[in-house]
N, C-alpha and C positions, 0 to 999 in steps of 0.2 A: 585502524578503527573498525571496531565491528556493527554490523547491523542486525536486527532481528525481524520476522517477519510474523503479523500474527493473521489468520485467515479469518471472516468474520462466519460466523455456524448459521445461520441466517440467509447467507446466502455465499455459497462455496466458493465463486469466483470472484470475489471482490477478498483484496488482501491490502493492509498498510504496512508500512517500512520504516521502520525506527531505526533512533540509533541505540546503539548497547553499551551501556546504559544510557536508558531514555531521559535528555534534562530537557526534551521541549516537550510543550504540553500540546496534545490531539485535541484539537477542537470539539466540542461536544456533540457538534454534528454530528462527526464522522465515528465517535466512540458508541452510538445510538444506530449505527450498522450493527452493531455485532450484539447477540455476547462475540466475545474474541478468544480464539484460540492459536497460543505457540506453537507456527508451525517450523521454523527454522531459522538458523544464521549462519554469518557471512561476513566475508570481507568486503568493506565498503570501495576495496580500490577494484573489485571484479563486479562492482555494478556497472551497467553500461552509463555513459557520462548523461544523460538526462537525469537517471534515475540518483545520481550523486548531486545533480546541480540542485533539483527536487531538495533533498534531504537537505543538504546544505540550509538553501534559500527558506523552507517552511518549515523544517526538524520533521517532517512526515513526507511521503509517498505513498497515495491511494493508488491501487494499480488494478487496474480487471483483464486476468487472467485463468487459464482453469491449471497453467502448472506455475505451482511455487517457484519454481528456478527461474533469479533474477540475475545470472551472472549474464558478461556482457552481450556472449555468443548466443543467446535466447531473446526469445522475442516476449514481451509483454508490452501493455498498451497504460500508460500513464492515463488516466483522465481527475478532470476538475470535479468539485462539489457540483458544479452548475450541470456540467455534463450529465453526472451520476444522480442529478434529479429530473434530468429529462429522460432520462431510462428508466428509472422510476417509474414517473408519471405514465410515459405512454404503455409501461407496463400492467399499472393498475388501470387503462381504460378498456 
């Protein structure tokens, strides 16, 4: 199975994780990050196992990172909707 990754242009370090082809729907929250742009894909068995459990469990992976590479041997940082409007907020005070 493949996945695709698309970068939100709005702000360059935040990126979602689909699967290819996408049958779950992104919450409208999280589509109102971007516009969105195709930035790559991937095999979903060289995600590291959060980042698959993620997919599985929600059909998306919000992840803030400044590099696209989500195989396993890389580090990126999963965070929640809730997370990502406390960074928000204390961003815009």
């Amino acid at each position: 199975m493949r996945y695709k990754v698309m970068r939100s242009i709005k702000d360059p370090g935040l990126h979602v994780l689909l699967p290819n082809p996408s049958r779950y729907k992104v919450p409208e929250e999280i589509l109102r990050f971007g516009p969105w742009r195709h930035v790559a894909v991937g095999d979903v068995l060289r995600l590291k196992l959060e980042d698959r459990l993620s997919l599985a469990r929600h059909g998306y992976v919000l992840v803030r990172t400044l590099s696209p590479d989500f195989a396993a041997e890389h580090s990126a940082s999963i965070i929640s909707l809730d997370q990502w409007r406390k960074i928000k907020a204390v961003a815009s005070e």
